[in-house]
N, C-alpha and C positions, 0 to 999 in steps of 0.2 A: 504494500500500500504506500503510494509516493504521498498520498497526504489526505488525511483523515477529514472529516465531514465537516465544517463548522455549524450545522445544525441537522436535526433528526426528527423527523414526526412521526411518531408511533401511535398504534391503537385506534386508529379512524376510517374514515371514506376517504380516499384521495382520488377523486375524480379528476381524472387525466385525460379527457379529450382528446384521444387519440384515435385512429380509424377505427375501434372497435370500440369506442365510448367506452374505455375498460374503468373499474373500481379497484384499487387498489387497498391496502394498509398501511404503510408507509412508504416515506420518503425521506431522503436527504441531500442536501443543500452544501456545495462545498465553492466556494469564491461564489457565492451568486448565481451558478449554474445548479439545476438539478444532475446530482453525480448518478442518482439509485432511485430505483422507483419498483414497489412489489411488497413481500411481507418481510415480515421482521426477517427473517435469515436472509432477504436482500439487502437490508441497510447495516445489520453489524457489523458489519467488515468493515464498516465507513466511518466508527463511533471509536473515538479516541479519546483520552484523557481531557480533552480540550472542546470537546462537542457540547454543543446543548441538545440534549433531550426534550421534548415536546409531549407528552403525554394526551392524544385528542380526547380520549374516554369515549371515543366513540362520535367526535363531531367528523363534518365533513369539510374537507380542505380541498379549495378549487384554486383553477387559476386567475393570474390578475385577469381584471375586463380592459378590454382596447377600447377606448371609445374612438370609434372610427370617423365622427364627422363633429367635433370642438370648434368653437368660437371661442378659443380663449379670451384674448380679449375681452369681448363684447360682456362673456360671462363675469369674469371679473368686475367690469365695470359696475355690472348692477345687482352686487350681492356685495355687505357690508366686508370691510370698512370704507369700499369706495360709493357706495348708495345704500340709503337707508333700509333695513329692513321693516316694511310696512304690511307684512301677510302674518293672518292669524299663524301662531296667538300671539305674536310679537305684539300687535296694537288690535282692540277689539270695538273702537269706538271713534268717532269724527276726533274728540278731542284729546284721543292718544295721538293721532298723526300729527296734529298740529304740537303737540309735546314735543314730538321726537324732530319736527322739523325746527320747532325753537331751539330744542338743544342743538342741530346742529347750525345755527345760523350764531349761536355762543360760540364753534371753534373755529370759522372763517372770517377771510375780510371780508369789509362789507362788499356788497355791489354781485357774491359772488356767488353761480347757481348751483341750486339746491336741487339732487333729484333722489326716488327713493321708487321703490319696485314691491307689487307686490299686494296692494291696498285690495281688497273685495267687498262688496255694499254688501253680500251674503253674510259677513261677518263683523258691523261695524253696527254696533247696538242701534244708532239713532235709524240706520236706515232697514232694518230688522224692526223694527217697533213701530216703521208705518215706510211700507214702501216707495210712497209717493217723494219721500226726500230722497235726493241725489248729493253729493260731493259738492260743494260749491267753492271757488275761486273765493268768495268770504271769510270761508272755514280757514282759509289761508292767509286771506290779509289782515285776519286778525290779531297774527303771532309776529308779523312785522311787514309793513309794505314795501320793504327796499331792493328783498333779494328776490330773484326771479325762480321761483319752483317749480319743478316738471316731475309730476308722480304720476308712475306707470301702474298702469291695474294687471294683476297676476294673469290674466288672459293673452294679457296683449291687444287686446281689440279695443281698449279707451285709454285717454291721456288725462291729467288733472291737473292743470295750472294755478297760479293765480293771478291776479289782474296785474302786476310787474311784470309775469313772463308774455299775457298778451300783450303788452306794452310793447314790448322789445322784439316779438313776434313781429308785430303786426295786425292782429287781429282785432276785429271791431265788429260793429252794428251790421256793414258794407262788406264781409268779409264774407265771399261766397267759398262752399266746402268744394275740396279738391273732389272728382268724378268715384263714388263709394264712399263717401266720408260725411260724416254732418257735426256740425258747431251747433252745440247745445245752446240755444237762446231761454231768457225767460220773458214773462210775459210783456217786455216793455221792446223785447227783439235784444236783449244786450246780453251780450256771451256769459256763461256759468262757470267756462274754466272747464269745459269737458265736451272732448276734442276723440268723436268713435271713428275708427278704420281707417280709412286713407286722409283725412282731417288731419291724424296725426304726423302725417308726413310735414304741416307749416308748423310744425317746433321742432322736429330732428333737422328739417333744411336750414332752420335758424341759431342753431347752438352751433359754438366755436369747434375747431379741430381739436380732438387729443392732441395734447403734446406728447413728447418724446417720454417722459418719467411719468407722465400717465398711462400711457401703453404698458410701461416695464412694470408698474406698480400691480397693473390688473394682471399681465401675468403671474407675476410673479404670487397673488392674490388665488388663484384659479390654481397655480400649483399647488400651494398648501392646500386647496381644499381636495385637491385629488389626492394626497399622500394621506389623507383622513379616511380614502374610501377605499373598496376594491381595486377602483380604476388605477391600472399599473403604468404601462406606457397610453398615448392620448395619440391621434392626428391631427395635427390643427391644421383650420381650412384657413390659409394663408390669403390674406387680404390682396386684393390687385390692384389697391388704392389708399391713398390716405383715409380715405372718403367711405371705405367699407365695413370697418368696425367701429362702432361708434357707443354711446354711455345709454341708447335705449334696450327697450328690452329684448335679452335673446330669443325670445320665443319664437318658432315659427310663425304665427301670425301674425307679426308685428309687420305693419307695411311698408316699412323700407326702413334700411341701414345705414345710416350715415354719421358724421362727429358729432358729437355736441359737446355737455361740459357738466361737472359733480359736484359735489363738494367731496374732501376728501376726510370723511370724518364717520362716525359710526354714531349710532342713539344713543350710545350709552353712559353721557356723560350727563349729570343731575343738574341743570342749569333752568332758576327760579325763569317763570316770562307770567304772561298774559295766556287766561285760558281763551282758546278757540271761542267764536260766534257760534252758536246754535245753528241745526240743520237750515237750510234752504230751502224753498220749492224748487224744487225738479221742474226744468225748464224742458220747451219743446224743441228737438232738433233740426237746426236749420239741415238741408241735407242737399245732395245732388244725385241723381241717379246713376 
């Protein structure tokens, strides 16, 4: 034996994927490569003074998962500490987001946008307790009118602003929805800050480029989170543009990818503000076919 096992799993399932989907009992690991794979009188011979022993008692050990098609990036960008976490049970009410968006408007300069991924009316007491409110661009200007906010709903199919990000948008009274999209009006025709389907495309067109140490930050962000999981090695789908990975959401339904901008900060820091305004009526969607 030129060199003994540095680790050993005994007593388990080891589902090996191999042409005959075979099951195994153990295994052992020497530099990183699997050395031995089969039952115990396969791995002894590989178990030195120096090995760790693994005991499964009977669990099952598979291999790492490939995630074959990653938006590093994009993922990073909208899962904490580079966007807020706003999906149950992280916030379960209007006036936890506007919490979590005060706190992070405490660790940035001013002036600078705030986005957070994640929000569901399913899940947000005030609008559970009478459906007819919706998310309002209020709920947000409540907690401060200076920085412009872009909160993504966990579907991907609505956007939540508030009246500084239509500001800086562009959006108004006169603002007709991109072709599949509609700008939620209320009854006076003036925007609510909730921006469904291709709508959502005039705020990703209007947020700045990732910079350079924003990019690096989300990967680097997206990696840790996969050394949390199964997922071993990853393919990332390599941007063909400045312009293709951007701080919206990565869901498949989001209707288009492009840059925009975060704050770089997480909810979790306890910072006193002003509670949120009270739900809104749910305005009518201006829309386009």
């Amino acid at each position: 034996m030129d060199r003994y096992a540095d680790l050993v799993f005994l007593g388990g399932r080891v589902v090996t994927v191999d042409a005959q989907f075979s099951v195994a009992s153990a295994l052992a690991v020497t530099g990183g490569v699997i050395s031995a794979v089969g039952g115990r009188d396969d791995v002894t011979p590989f178990v030195g003074p120096d090995t760790r022993l693994v005991d499964l008692r009977g669990a099952t050990l598979l291999p790492g998962i490939n995630d074959s098609h990653l938006h590093g990036c994009a993922f990073g960008m909208a899962t904490p500490p580079l966007s807020l976490d706003l999906g149950h049970p992280a916030v379960s009410s209007l006036a936890d987001v506007a919490e979590a968006v005060c706190e992070a408007i405490a660790r940035v300069p001013g002036g600078q946008w705030i986005t957070g991924h994640g929000w569901d009316p399913g899940f947000l007491d005030e609008c559970v307790t009478d459906p007819s409110w919706q998310p309002s661009r209020r709920d947000l200007d409540a907690v401060n009118p200076d920085h412009p906010v872009v909160l993504y709903s966990f579907s991907g199919h609505a956007t939540w602003v508030n009246s500084k990000a239509l500001e800086l948008i562009g959006i108004d009274r006169h603002t007709v929805a991109p072709p599949g999209g509609a700008i939620v009006v209320d009854d006076a025709g003036e925007p609510t800050g909730l921006l469904h389907e291709g709508a959502q495309a005039l705020v990703q067109n209007a947020l700045p480029p990732l910079s350079r140490q924003e990019r690096t930050d989300a990967i680097r962000s997206t990696l840790a989170t996969l050394a949390r999981t199964p997922v071993s090695p990853a393919t990332p789908i390599r941007a063909a543009s400045r312009s293709t990975e951007s701080r919206s959401s990565p869901t498949a339904s989001s209707p288009t990818r492009r840059p925009g901008c975060t704050s770089r900060t997480s909810a979790a820091a306890a910072v006193p503000c002003a509670s949120a305004a009270g739900p809104t009526p749910s305005g009518s969607p201006r829309s386009t076919p």
